[in-house]
Biopython code that builds the backbone (N, CA, C, O; Angstrom):
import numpy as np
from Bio.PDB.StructureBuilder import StructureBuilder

atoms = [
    (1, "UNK", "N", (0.823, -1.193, 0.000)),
    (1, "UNK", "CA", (0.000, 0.000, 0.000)),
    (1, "UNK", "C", (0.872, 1.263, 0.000)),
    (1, "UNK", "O", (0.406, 2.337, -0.382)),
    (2, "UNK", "N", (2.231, 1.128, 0.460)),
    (2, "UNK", "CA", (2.841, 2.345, 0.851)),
    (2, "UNK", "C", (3.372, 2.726, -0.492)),
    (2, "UNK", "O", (3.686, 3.899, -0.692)),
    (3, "UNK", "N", (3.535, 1.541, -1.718)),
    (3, "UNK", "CA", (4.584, 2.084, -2.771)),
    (3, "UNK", "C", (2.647, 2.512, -3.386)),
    (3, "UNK", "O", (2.443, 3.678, -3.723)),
    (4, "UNK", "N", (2.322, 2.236, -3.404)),
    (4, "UNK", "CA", (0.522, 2.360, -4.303)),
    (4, "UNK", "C", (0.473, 4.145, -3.600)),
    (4, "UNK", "O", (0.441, 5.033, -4.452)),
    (5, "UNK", "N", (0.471, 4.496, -2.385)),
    (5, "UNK", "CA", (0.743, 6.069, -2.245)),
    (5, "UNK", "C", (1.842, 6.722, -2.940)),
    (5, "UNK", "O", (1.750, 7.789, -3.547)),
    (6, "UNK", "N", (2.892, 6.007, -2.811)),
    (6, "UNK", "CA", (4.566, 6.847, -3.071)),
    (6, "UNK", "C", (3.901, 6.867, -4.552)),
    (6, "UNK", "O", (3.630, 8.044, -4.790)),
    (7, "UNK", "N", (3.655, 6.320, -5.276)),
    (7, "UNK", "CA", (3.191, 6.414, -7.187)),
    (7, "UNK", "C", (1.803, 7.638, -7.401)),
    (7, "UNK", "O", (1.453, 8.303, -8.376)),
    (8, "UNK", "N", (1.345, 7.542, -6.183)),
    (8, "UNK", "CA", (-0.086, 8.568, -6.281)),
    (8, "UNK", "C", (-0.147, 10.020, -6.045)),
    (8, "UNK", "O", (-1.158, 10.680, -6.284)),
    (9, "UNK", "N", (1.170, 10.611, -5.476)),
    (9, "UNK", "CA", (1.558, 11.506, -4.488)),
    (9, "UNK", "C", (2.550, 12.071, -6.086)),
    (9, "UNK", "O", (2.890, 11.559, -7.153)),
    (10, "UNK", "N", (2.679, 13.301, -5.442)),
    (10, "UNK", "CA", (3.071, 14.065, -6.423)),
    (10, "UNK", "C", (4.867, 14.081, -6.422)),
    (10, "UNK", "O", (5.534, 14.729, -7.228)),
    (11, "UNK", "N", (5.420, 13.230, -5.342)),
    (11, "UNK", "CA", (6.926, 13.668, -4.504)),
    (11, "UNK", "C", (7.315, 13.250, -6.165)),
    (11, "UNK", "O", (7.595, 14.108, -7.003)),
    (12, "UNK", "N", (7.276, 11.874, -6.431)),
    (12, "UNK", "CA", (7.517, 11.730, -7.858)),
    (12, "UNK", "C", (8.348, 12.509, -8.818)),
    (12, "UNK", "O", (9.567, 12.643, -8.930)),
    (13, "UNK", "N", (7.452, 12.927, -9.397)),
    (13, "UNK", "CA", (7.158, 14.198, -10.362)),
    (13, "UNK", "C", (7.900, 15.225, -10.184)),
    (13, "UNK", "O", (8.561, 15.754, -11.078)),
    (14, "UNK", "N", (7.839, 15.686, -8.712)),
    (14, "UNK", "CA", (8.827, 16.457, -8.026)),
    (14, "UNK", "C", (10.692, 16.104, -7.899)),
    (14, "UNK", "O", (11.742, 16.729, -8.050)),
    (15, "UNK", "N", (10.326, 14.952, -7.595)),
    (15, "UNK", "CA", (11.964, 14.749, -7.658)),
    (15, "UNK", "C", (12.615, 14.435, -9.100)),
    (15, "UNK", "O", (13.825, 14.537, -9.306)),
    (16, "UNK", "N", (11.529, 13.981, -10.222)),
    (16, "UNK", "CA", (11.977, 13.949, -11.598)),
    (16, "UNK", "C", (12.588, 15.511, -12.105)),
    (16, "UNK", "O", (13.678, 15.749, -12.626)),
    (17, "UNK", "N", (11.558, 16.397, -11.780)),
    (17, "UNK", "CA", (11.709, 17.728, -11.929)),
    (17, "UNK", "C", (13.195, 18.718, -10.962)),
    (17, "UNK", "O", (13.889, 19.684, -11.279)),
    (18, "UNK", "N", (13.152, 18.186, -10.220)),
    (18, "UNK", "CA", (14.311, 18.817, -9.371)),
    (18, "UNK", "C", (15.503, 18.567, -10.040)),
    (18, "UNK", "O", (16.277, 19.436, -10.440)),
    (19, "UNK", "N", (15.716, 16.684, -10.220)),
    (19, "UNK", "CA", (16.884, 16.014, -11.155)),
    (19, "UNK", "C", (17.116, 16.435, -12.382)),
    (19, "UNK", "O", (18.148, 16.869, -12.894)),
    (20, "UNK", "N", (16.145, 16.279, -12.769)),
    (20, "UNK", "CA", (16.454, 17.086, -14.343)),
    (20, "UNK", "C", (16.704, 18.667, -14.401)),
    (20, "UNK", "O", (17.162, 19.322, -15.338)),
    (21, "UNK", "N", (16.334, 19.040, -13.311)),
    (21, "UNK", "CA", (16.971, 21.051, -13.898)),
    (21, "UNK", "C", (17.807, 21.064, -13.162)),
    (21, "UNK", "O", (18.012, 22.235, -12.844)),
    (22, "UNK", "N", (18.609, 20.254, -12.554)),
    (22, "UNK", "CA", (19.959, 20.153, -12.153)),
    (22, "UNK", "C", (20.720, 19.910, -13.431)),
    (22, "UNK", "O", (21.521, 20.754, -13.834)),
    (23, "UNK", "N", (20.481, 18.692, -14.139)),
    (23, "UNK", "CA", (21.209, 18.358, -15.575)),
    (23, "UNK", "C", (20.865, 19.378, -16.601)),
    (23, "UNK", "O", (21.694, 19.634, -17.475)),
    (24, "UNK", "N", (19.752, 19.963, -16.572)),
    (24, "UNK", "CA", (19.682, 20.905, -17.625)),
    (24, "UNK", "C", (20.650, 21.942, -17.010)),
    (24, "UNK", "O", (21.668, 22.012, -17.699)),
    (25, "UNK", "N", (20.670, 22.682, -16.059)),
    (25, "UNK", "CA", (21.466, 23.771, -15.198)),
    (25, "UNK", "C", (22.929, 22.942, -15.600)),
    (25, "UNK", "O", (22.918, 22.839, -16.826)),
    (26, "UNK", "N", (23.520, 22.645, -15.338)),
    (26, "UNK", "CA", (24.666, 21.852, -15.659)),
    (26, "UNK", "C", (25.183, 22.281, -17.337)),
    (26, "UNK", "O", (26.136, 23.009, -17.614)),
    (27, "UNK", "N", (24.270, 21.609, -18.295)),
    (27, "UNK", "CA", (25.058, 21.795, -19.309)),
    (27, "UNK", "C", (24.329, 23.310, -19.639)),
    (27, "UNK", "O", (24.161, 23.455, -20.850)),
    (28, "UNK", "N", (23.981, 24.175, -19.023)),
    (28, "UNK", "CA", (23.470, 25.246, -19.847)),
    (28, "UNK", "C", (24.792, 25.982, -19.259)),
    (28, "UNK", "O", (25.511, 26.639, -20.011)),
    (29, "UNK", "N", (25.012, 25.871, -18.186)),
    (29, "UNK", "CA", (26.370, 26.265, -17.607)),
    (29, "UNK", "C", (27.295, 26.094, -18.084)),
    (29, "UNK", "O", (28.128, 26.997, -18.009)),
    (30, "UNK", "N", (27.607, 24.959, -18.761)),
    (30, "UNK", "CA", (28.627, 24.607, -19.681)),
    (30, "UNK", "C", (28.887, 24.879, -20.723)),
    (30, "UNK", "O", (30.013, 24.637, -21.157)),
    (31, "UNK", "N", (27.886, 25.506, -21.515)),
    (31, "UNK", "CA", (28.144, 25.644, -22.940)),
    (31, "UNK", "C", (27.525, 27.108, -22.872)),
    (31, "UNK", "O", (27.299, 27.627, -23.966)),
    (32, "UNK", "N", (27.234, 27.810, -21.779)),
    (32, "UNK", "CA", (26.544, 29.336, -21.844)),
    (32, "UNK", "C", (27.322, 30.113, -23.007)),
    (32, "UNK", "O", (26.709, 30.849, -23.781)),
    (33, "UNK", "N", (28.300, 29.972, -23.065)),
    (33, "UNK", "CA", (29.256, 31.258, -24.344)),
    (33, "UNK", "C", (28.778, 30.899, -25.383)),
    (33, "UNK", "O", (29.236, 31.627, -26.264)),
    (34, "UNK", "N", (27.789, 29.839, -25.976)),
    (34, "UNK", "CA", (27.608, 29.406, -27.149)),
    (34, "UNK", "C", (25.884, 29.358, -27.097)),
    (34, "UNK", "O", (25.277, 28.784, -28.002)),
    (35, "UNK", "N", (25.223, 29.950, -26.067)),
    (35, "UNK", "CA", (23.656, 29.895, -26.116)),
    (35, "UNK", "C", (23.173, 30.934, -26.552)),
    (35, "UNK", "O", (24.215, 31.583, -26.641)),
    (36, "UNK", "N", (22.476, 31.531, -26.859)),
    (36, "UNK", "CA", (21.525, 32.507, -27.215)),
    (36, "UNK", "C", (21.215, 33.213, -25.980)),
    (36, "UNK", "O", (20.638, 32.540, -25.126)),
    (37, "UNK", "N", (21.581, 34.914, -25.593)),
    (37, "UNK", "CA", (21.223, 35.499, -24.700)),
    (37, "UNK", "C", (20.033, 35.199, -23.547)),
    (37, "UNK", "O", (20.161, 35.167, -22.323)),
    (38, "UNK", "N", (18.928, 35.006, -24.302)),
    (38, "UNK", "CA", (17.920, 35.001, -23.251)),
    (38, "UNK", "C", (17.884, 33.636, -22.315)),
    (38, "UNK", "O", (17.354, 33.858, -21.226)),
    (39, "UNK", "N", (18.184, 32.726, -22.438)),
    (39, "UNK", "CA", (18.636, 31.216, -22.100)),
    (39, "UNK", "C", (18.391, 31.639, -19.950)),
    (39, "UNK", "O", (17.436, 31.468, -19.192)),
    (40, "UNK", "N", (19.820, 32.216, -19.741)),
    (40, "UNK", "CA", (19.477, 32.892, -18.624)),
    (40, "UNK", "C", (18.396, 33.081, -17.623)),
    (40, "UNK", "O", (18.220, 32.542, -16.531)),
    (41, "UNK", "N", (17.636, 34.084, -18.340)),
    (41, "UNK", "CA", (16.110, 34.342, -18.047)),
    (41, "UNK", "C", (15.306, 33.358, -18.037)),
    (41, "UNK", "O", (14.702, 33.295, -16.965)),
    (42, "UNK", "N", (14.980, 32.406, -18.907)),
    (42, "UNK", "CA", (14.166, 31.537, -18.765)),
    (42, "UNK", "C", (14.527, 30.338, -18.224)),
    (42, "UNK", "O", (13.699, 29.632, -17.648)),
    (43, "UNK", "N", (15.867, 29.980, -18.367)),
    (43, "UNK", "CA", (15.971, 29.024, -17.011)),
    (43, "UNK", "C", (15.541, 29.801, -15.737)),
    (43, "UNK", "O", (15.190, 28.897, -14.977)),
    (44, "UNK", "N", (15.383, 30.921, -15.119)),
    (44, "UNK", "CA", (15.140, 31.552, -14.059)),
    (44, "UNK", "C", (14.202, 31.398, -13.734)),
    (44, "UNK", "O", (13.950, 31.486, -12.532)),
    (45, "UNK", "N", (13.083, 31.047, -14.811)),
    (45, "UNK", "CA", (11.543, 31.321, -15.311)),
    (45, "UNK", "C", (11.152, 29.786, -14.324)),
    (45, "UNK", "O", (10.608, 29.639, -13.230)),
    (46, "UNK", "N", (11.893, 28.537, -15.613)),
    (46, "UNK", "CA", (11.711, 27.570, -15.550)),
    (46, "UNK", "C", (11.651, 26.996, -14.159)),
    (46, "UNK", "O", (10.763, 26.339, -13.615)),
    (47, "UNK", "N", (13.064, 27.499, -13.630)),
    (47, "UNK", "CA", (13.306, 27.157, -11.882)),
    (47, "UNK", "C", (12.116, 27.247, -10.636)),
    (47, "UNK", "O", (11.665, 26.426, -9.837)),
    (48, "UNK", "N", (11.846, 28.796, -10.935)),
    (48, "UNK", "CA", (10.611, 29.407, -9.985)),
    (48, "UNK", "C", (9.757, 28.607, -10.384)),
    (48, "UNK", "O", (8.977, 28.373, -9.460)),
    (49, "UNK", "N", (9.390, 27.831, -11.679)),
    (49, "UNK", "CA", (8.093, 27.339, -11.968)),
    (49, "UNK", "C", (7.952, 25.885, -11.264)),
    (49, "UNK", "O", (6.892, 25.393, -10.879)),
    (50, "UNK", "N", (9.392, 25.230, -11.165)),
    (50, "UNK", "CA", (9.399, 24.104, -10.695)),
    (50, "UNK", "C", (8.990, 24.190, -9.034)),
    (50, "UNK", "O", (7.957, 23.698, -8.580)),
    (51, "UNK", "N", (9.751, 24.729, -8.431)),
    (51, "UNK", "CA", (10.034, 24.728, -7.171)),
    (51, "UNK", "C", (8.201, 25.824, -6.748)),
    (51, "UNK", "O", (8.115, 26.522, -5.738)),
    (52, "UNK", "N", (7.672, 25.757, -7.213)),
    (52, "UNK", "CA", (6.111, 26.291, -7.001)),
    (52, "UNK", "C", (5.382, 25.429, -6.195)),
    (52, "UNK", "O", (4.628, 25.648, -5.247)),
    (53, "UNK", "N", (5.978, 23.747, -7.098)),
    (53, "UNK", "CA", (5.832, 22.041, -6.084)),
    (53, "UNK", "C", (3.873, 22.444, -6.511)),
    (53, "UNK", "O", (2.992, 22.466, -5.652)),
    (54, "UNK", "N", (3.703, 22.651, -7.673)),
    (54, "UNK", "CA", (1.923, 22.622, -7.989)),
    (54, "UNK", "C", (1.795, 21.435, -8.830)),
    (54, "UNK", "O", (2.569, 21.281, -9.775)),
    (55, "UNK", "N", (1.034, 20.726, -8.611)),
    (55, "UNK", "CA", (0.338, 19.055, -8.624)),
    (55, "UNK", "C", (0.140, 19.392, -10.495)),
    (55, "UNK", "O", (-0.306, 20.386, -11.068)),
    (56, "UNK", "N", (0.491, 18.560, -10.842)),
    (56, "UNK", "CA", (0.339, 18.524, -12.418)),
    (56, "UNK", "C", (0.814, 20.045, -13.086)),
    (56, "UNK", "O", (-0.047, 20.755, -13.606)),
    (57, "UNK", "N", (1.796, 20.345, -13.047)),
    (57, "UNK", "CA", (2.371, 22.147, -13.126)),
    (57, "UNK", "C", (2.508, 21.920, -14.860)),
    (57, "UNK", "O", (3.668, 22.115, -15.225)),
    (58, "UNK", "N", (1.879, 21.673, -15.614)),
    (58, "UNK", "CA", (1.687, 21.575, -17.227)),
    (58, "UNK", "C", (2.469, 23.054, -17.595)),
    (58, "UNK", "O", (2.704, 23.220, -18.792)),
    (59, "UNK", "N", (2.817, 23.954, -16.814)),
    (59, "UNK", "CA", (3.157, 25.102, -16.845)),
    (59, "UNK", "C", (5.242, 24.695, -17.554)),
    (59, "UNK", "O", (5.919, 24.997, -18.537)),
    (60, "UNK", "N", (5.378, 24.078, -16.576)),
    (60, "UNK", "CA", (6.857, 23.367, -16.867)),
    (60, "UNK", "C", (6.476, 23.164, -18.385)),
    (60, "UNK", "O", (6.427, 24.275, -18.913)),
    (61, "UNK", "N", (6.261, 22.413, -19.052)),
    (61, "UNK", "CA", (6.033, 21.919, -20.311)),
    (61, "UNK", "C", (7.066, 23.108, -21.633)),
    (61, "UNK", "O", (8.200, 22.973, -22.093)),
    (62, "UNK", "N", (6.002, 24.190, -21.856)),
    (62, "UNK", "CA", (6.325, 24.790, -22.863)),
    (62, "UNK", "C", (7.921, 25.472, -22.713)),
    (62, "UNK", "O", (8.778, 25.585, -23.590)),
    (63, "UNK", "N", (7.976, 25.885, -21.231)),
    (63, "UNK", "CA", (9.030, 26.322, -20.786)),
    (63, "UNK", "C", (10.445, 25.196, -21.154)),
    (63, "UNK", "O", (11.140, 25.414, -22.146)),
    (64, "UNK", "N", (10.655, 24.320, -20.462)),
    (64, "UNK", "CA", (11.360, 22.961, -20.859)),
    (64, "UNK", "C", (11.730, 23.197, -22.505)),
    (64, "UNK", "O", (12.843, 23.434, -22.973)),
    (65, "UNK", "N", (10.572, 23.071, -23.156)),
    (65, "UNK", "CA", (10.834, 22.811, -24.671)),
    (65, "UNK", "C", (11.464, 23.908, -25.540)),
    (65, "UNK", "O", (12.250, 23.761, -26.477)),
    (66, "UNK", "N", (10.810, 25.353, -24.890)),
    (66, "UNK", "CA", (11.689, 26.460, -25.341)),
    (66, "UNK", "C", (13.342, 26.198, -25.356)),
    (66, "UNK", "O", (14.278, 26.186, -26.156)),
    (67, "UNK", "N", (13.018, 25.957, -23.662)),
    (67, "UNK", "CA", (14.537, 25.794, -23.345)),
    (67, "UNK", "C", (15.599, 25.078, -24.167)),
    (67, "UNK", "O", (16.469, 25.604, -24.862)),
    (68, "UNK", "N", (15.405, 23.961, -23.992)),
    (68, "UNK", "CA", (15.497, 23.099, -24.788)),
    (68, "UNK", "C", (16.118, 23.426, -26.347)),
    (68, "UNK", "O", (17.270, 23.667, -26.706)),
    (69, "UNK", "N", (14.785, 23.322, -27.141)),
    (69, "UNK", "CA", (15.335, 24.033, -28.124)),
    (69, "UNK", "C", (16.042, 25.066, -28.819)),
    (69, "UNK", "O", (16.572, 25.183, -29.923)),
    (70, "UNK", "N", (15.849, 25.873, -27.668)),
    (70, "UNK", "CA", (17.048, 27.434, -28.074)),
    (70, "UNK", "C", (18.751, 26.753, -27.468)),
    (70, "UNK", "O", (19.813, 27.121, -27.970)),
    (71, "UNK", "N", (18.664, 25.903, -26.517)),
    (71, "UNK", "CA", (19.833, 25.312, -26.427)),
    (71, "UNK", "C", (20.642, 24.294, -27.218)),
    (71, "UNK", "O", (21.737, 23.855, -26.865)),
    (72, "UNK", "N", (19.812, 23.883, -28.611)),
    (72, "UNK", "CA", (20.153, 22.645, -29.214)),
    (72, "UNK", "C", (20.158, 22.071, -29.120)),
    (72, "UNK", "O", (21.064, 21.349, -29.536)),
    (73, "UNK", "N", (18.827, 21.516, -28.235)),
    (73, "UNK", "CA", (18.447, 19.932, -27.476)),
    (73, "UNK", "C", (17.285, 19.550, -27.859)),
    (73, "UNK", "O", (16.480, 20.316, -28.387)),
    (74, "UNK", "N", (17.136, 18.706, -27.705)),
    (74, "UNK", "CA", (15.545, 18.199, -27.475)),
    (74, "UNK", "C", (14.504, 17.787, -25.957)),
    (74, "UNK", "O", (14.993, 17.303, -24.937)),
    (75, "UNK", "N", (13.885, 17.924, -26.031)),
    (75, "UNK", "CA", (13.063, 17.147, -24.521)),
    (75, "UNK", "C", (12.048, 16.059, -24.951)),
    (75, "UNK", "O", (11.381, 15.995, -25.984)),
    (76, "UNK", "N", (12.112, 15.128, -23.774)),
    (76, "UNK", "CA", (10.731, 14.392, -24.086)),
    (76, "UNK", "C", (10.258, 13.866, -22.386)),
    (76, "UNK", "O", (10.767, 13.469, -21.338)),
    (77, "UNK", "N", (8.884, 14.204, -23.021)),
    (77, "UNK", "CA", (7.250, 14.089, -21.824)),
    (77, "UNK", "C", (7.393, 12.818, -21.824)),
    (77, "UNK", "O", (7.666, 12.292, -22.904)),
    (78, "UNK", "N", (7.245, 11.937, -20.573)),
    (78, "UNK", "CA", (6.231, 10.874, -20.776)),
    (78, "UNK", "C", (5.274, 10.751, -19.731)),
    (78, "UNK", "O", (5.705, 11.065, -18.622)),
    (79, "UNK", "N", (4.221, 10.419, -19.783)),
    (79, "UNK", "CA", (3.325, 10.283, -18.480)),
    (79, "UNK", "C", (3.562, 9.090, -17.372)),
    (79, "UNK", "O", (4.541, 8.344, -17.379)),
    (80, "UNK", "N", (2.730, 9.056, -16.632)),
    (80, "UNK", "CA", (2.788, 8.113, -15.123)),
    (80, "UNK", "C", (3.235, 6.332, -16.120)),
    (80, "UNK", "O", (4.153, 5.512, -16.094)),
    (81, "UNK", "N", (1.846, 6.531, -16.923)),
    (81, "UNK", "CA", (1.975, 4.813, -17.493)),
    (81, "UNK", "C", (2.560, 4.343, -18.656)),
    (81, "UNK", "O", (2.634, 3.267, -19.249)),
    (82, "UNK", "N", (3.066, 5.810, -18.841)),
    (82, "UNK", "CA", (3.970, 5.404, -20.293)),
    (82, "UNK", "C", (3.185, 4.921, -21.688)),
    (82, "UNK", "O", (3.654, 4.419, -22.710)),
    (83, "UNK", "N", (2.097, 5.192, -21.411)),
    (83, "UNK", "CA", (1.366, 4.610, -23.017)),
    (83, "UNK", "C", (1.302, 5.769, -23.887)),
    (83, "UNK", "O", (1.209, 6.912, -23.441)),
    (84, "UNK", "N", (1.344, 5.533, -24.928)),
    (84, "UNK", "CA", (1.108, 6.791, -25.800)),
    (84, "UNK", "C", (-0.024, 7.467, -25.781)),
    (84, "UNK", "O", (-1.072, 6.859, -25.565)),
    (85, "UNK", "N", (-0.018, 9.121, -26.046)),
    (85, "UNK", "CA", (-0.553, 9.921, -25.620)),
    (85, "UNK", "C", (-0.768, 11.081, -26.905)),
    (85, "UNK", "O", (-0.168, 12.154, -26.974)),
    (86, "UNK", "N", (-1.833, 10.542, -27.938)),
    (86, "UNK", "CA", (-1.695, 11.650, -28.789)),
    (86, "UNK", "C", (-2.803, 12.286, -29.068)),
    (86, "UNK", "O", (-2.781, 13.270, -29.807)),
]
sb = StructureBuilder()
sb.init_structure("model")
sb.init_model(0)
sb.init_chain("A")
sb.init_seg("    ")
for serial, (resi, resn, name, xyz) in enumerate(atoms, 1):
    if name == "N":
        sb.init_residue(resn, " ", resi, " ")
    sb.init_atom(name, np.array(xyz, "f"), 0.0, 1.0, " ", f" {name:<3s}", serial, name[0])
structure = sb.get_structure()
């Protein structure tokens, strides 16, 4: 019952989100002399949006992908059950 809460509960999601804008923060740090000015700012954006800790924050989404893409990356979503989603 306790892992059936730990999967229902948002900590999840949260700690996916924390881990990953550590690795994104990381290489944006790394390669900053070669990003596009505004990069900066919207990781700033992105951060405050995470750490908000709001239950389904769909808000992360567009932000991520901007990011992302102005950095020369890609991102990818997947949901709780992993089935496709179109």
């Amino acid at each position: 019952m306790k892992a059936l809460h730990f999967f229902s509960s948002t900590q999840v999601e949260n700690d996916l989100n924390y881990n990953n804008l550590a690795k994104l923060k990381a290489y944006i740090n790394k390669s900053v002399d070669n990003l596009p000015d505004d990069i900066p700012d919207l990781m700033k954006l992105l951060e405050h949006t995470i750490y908000l800790n709001k239950p389904k924050n769909v808000d992360i989404f567009p932000l991520a992908e901007k990011i992302c893409r102005r950095a020369y990356g890609i991102r990818v979503t997947g949901c709780k059950s992993a089935k496709d989603r179109t």
